[in-house]
TORDREN-979156 format. One record per residue: x, y, z of N, C-alpha, C in turn; residue in one letter. Coordinates in steps of 0.1 Angstrom, whole numbers, padded with zeros to 4 digits, always signed. Layout:
<nodes>
XYZXYZXYZA/...
</nodes>
This chain:
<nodes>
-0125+0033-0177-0138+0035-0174-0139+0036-0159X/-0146+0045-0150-0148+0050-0136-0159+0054-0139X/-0166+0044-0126-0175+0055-0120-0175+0052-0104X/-0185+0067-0097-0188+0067-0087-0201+0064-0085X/-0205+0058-0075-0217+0056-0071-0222+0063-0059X/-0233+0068-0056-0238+0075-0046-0230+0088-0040X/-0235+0096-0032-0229+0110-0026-0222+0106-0014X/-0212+0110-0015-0202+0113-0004-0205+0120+0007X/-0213+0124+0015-0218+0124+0022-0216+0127+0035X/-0205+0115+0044-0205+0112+0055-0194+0114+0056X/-0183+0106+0047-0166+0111+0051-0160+0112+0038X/-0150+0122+0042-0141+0127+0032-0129+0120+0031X/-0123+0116+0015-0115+0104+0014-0098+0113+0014X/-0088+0107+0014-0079+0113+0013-0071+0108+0004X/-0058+0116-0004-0052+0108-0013-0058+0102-0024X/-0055+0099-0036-0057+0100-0047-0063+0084-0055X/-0076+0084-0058-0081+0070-0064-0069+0067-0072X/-0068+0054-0079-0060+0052-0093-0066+0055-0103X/-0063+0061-0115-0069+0068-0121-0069+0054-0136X/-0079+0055-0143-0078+0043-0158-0066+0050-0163X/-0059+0038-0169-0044+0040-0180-0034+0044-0170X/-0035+0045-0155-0020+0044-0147-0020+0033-0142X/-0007+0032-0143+0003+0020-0132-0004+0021-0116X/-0009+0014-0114-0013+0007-0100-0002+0008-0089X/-0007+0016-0083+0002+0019-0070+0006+0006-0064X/+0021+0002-0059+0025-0010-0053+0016-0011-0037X/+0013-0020-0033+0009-0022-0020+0014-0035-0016X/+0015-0035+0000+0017-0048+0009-0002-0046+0017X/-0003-0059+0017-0014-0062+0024-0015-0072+0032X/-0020-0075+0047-0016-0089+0053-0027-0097+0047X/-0028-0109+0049-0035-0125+0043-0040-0125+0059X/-0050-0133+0059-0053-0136+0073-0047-0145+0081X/-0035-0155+0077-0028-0159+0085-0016-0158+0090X/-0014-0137+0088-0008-0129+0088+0005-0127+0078X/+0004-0136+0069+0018-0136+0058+0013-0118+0049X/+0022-0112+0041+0021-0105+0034+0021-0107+0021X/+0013-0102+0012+0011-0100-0003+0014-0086-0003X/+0023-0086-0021+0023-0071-0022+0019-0076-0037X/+0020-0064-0046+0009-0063-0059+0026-0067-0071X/+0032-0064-0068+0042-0071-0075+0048-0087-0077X/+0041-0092-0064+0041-0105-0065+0028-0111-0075X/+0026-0101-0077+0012-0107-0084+0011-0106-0099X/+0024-0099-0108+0020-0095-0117+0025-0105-0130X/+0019-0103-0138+0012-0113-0152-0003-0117-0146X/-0004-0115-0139-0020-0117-0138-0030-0104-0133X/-0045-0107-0142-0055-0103-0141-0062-0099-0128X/-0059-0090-0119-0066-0089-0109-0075-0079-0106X/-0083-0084-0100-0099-0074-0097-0098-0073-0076X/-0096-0062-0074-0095-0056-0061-0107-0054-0054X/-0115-0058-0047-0127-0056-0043-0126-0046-0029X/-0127-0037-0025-0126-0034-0012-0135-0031-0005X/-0135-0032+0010-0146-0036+0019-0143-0031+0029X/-0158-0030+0037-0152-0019+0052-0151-0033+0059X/-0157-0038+0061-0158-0053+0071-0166-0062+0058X/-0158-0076+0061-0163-0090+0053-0177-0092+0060X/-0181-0088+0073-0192-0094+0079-0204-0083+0081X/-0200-0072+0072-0215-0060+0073-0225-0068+0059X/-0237-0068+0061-0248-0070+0046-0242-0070+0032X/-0241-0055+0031-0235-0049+0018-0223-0055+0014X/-0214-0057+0022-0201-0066+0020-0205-0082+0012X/-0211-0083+0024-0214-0103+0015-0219-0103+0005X/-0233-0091+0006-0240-0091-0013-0228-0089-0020X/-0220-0078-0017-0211-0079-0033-0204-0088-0035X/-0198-0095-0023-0188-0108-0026-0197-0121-0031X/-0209-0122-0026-0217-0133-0033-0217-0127-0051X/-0222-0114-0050-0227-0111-0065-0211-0113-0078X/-0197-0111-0068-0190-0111-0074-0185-0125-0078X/-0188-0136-0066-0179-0152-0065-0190-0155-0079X/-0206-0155-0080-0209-0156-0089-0207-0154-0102X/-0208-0143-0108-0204-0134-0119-0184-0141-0122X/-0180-0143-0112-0164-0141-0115-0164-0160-0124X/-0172-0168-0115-0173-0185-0120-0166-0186-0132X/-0174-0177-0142-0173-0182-0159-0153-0178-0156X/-0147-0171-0152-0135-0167-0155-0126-0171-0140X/-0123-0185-0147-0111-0188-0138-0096-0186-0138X/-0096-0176-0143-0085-0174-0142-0074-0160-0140X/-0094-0150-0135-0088-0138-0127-0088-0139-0110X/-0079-0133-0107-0075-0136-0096-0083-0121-0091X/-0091-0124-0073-0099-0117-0066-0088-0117-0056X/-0089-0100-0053-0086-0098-0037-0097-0090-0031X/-0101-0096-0022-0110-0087-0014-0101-0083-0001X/-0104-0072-0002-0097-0065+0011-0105-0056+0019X/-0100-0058+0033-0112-0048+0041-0100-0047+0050X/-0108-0029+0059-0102-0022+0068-0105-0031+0082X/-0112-0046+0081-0114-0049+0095-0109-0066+0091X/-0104-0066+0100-0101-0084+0103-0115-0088+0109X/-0116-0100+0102-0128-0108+0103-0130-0113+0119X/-0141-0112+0124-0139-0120+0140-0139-0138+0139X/-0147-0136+0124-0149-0153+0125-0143-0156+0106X/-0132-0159+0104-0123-0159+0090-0125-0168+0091X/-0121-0179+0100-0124-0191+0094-0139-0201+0087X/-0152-0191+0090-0163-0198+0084-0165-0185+0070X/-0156-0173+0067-0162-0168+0058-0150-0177+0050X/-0139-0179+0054-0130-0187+0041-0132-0200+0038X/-0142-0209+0051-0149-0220+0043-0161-0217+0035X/-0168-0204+0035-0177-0200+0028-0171-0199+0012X/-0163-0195+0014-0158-0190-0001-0150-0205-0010X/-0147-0213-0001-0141-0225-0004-0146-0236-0009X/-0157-0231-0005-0175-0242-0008-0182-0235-0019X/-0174-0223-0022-0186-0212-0033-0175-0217-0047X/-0162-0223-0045-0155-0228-0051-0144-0218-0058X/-0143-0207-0055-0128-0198-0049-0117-0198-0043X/-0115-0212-0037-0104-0213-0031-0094-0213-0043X/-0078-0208-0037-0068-0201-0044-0068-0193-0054X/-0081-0193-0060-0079-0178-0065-0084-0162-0062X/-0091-0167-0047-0093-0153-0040-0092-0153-0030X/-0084-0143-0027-0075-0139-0013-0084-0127-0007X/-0083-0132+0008-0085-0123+0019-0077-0118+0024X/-0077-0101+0020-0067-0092+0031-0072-0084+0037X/-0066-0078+0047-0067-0068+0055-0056-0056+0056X/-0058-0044+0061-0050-0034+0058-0055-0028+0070X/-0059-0034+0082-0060-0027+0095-0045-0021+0100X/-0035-0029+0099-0025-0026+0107-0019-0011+0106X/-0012-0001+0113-0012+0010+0112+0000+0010+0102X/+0005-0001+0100+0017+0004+0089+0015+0000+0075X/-0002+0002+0073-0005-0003+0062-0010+0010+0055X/-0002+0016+0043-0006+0026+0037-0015+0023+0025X/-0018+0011+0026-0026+0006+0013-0040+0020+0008X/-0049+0025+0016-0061+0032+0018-0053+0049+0015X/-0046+0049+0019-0040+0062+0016-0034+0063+0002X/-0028+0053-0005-0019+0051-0012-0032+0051-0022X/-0041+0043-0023-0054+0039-0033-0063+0050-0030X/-0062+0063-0022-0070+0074-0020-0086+0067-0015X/-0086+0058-0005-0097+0058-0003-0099+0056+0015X/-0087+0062+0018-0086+0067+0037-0093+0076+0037X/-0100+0069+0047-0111+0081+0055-0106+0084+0071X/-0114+0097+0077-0109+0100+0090-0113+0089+0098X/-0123+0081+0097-0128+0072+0106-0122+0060+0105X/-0116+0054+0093-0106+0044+0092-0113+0033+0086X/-0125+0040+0082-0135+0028+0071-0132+0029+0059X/-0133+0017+0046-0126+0019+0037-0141+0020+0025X/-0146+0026+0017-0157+0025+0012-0154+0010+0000X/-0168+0009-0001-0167-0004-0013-0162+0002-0025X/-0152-0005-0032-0146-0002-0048-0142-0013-0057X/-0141-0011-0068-0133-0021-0073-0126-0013-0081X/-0111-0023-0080-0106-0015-0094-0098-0031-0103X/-0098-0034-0114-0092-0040-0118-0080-0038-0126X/-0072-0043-0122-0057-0041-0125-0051-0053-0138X/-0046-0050-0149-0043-0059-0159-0033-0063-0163X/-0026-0073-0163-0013-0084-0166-0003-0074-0167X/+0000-0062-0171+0012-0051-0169+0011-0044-0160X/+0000-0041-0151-0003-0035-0138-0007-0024-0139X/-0014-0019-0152-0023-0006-0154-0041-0011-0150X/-0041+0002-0143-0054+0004-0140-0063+0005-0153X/-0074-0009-0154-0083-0005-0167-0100-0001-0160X/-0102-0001-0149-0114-0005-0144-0115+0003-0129X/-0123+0012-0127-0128+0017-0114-0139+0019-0108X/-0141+0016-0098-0161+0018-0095-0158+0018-0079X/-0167+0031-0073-0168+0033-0062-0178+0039-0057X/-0177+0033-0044-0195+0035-0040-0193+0045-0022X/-0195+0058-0027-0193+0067-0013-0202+0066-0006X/-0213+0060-0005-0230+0054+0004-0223+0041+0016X/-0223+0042+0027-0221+0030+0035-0229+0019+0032X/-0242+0024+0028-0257+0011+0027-0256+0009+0015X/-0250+0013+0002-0249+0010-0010-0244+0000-0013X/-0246-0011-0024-0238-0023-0026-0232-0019-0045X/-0219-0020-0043-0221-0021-0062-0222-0034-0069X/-0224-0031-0082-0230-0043-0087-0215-0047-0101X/-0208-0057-0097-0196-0059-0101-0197-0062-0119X/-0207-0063-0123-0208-0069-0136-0201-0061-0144X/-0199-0048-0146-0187-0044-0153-0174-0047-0154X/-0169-0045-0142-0161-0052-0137-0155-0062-0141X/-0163-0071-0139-0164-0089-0146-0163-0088-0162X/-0166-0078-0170-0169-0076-0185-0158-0071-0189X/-0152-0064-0179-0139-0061-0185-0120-0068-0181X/-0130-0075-0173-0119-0086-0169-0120-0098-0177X/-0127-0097-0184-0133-0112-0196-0122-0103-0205X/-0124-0095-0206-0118-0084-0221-0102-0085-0221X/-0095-0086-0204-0083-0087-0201-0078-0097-0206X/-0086-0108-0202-0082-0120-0202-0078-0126-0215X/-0086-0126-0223-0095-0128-0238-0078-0120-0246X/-0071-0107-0243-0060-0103-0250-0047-0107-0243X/
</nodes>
């Protein structure tokens, strides 16, 4: 299941979304206290990829609030939120998230650094180096079941699918 949300408009993406029923492109991503995660170290588990241009724009927080919510009932999918910008202030959005009761199961990364092909590899590099909001959820064998992308900067998407089909992952 994919969809897109809103017109594309402003910038043109490059390289190729993951498409439902493929293998999830491998990525390295940094953590914010610069260690690396790649998607192989992650696998047998349920993960829902959230991506973001910056943790600290409006539209960013609504979806990560709408998502820390919605995600509660299922502890046991693992969230990465990732954005094209390092936070200026990580340490009050990761006590935010620690108090929202997320800690260790959702990771903050970033994919600023230039030897991060993460945005090109996930087809959602733009010329400006902003990453649009998406989710894709990826499932215990590392096939893409789940995509949603929002080409509007002021758009927020609304994760509940998302969440419905990561219950569904879980559940088999």
């Amino acid at each position: 299941m994919a969809q897109v949300k809103g017109k594309d408009a402003s910038e043109a993406q490059s390289g190729r979304f993951p498409a439902v029923g493929n293998l999830a492109p491998e990525f390295t991503l940094q953590r914010l206290d610069g260690s690396e995660l790649t998607l192989s170290e992650m696998q047998d588990e349920v993960l829902l990829l959230c991506l973001v241009n910056d943790f600290e724009e409006h539209a960013a927080q609504e979806l990560i609030k709408r998502l820390t919510e919605g995600a509660a009932a299922l502890p046991q999918l693992r969230i990465l939120l990732v954005s094209a910008v390092e936070p200026a202030n990580a340490e009050s959005l990761t006590k935010f998230l620690d108090t929202e009761g997320q800690e260790g199961r959702l990771l903050l990364l970033c994919c600023s650094s230039p030897q991060c092909s993460f945005a090109q590899d996930y087809g959602v590099a733009t010329s400006a180096g902003r990453l649009p909001q998406a989710l894709l959820l990826i499932d215990k064998e590392g096939y893409v079941v789940y995509t949603e992308r929002c080409a509007g900067q002021n758009r927020t998407l609304d994760p509940f699918l998302a969440l419905l089909c990561a219950k569904s992952c879980l559940n088999n």
